[in-house]
N, C-alpha and C positions, 0 to 999 in steps of 0.2 A: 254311501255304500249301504242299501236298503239291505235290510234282514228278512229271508224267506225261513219259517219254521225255526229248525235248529241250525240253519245255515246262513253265514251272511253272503254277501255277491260285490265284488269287485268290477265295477264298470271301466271299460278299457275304449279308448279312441272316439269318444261323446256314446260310449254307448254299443256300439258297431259290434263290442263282444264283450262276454264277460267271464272269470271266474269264484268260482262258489269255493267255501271253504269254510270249517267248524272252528268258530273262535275260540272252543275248548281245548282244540290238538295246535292251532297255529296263532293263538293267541293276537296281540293289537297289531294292526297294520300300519306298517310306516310309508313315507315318501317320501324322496331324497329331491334336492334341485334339480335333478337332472329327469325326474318323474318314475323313475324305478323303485317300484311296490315292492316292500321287503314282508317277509314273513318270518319267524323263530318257531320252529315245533316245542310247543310246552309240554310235551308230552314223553319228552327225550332229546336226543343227538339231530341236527339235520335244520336248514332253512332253507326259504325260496325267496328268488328274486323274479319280479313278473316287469317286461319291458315291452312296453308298445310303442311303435312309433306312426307317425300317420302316412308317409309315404309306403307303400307295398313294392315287395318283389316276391317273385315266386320261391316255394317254401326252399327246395334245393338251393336254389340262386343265396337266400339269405344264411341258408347253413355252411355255405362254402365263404364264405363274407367272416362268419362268426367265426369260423377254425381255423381260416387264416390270420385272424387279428390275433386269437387267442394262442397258436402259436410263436408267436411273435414274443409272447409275455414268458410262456411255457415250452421250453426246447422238447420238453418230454411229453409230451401231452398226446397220447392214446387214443384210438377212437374204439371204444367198444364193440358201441352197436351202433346201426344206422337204417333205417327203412322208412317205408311211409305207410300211414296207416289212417282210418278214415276216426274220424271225432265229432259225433253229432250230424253225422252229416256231408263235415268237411274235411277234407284231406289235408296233413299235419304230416310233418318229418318228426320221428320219434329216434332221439338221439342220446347215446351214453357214451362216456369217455371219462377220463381220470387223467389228474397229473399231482405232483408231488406240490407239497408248500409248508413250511414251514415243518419239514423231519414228518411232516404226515403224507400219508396216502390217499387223497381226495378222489371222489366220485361226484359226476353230476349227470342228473338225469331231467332229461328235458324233453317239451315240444313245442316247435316252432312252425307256426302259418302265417303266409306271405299271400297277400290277395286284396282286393277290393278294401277290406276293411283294415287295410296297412298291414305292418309288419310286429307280427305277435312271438314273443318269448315269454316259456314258461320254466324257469330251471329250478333246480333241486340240491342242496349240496348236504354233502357229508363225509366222513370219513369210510375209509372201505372198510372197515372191520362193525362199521354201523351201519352198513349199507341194509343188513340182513330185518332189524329192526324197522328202519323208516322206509322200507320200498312200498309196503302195503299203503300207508299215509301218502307217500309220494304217487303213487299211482291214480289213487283216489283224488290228488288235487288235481294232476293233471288232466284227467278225463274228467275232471269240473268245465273246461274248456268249450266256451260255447262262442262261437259267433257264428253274429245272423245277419238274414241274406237282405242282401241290399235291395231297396224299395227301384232305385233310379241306376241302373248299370251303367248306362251311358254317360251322365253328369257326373257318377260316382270316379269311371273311369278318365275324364277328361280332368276332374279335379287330382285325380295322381297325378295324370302327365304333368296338369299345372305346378305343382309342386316341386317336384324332380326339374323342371324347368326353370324355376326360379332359385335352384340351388346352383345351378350349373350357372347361369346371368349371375348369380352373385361371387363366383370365382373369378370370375371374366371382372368386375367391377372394378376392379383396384387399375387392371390395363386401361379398360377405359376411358377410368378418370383422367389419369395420367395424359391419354392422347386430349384428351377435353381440356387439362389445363394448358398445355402447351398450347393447344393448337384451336381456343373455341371457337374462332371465328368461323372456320374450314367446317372442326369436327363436330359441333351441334348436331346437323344434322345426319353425316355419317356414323357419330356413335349411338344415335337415334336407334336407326337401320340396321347398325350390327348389334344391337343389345333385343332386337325385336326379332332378328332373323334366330339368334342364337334360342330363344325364348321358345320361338317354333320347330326352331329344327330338335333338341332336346323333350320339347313334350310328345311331338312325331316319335321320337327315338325310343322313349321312354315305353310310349301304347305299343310301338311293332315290335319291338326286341323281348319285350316281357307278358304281352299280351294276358293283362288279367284279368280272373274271372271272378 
C-alpha cells in the first residue's frame, strides 16, 4: 500500500482501483481472510469496511444483492438515501441507510461500483447520534474512490464472463460427479459436454444480461 504525500492508497482487484486515505484520521489497515480492508477512525466515533470482489455487476444490480442479504440479518433496516452519482469519472450508487444493533442506532454510508474492474464496496459505520461528527471524514474517504479504465475491454470483459461461468460449473459439479460415478462408462463423455455447454451458456449469460462497461 504505496504512500503518496500525506496520504496512503489502498489498491483493490490487482490494482483496477484504489482508495486513498490519511493514516492520521483512519489509522492501520487490516485484512480479514475473507479480504475485507477494515479501517478505525482515530480521530473519533466511525469505521470503514472496503470489499472488492473480482467478478462485476452493475452498480444497481449489486446494491439490490447487498440490501437484500442485509435484510435478511436486519428486519429493520432503512434505506435512507439512494442515487447515483459520478466519482472520478465513474458512476457509483451512493447509498445511506441504518438499522438497529445492539440498543444502538447505526448508520452506514457508502459507495458501491460494479463494472469491468469487478465489484467495489466502500461503507462507513457509526452510530446516528455520531453521524454529525464523521460525515465530513466519511465523505472525504469515499470520494478517495478511484478506479481506472481498462487498457483491454474486450479480454477484460470475457475474463468476467469466465468467471461468473466457472462459478455457476462449480454448483453443477457435485451433480456431475454423481452421474460420473455411477455411470463413467456412458457419462465421460456426456458430462464432458454438459460441464462445457453449462461453462458457455453462463459466460454468454453473464456478457448479455449485464452488459459491462
Amino acid at each position: 500500500m504505496p504512500e503518496t504525500g500525506r496520504t496512503a492508497q489502498i489498491e483493490l482487484n490487482r490494482g483496477t482501483a484504489i482508495v486513498s486515505y490519511h493514516p492520521r484520521k483512519w489509522g492501520k489497515v487490516e485484512k480479514d481472510k475473507e479480504g475485507i480492508v477494515s479501517l478505525d477512525r482515530v480521530v473519533g466515533a466511525g469505521f470503514a469496511a472496503i470489499i472488492a470482489k473480482g467478478i462485476g455487476i452493475p452498480s444497481n444490480v449489486a446494491v439490490d444483492d447487498i440490501l437484500e442479504e442485509l435484510q435478511k440479518k436486519h428486519s429493520d433496516l432503512k434505506v435512507m438515501s439512494r442515487e447515483m452519482c459520478t466519482v472520478h469519472g465513474q458512476e457509483v450508487c451512493c447509498l445511506k441507510y441504518g438499522f438497529r444493533v445492539n440498543d444502538l442506532d447505526m448508520i452506514v454510508y457508502a459507495y458501491c461500483h460494479g463494472g469491468l474492474a469487478g465489484t467495489l464496496q466502500v461503507r462507513k459505520y457509526c452510530t446516528v447520534a455520531a453521524f454529525g461528527e464523521c460525515e465530513v471524514d466519511f465523505t472525504e474517504l469515499l470520494n478517495s474512490l478511484q478506479v481506472r479504465p481498462v487498457a483491454h475491454r474486450g479480454l477484460a470483459r470475457m475474463r468476467q464472463g469466465m468467471g461468473f461461468a466457472a462459478k455457476v460449473t462449480m454448483l453443477a459439479a457435485p451433480v456431475l460427479g454423481i452421474a460420473l460415478f455411477r455411470f463413467w462408462k456412458i457419462a465421460l463423455l456426456i458430462t464432458a459436454e454438459i460441464a462445457a455447454g453449462l461453462f458457455v451458456f453462463a459466460c454468454g449469460y453473464d456478457v448479455v444480461k449485464y452488459k459491462l462497461r
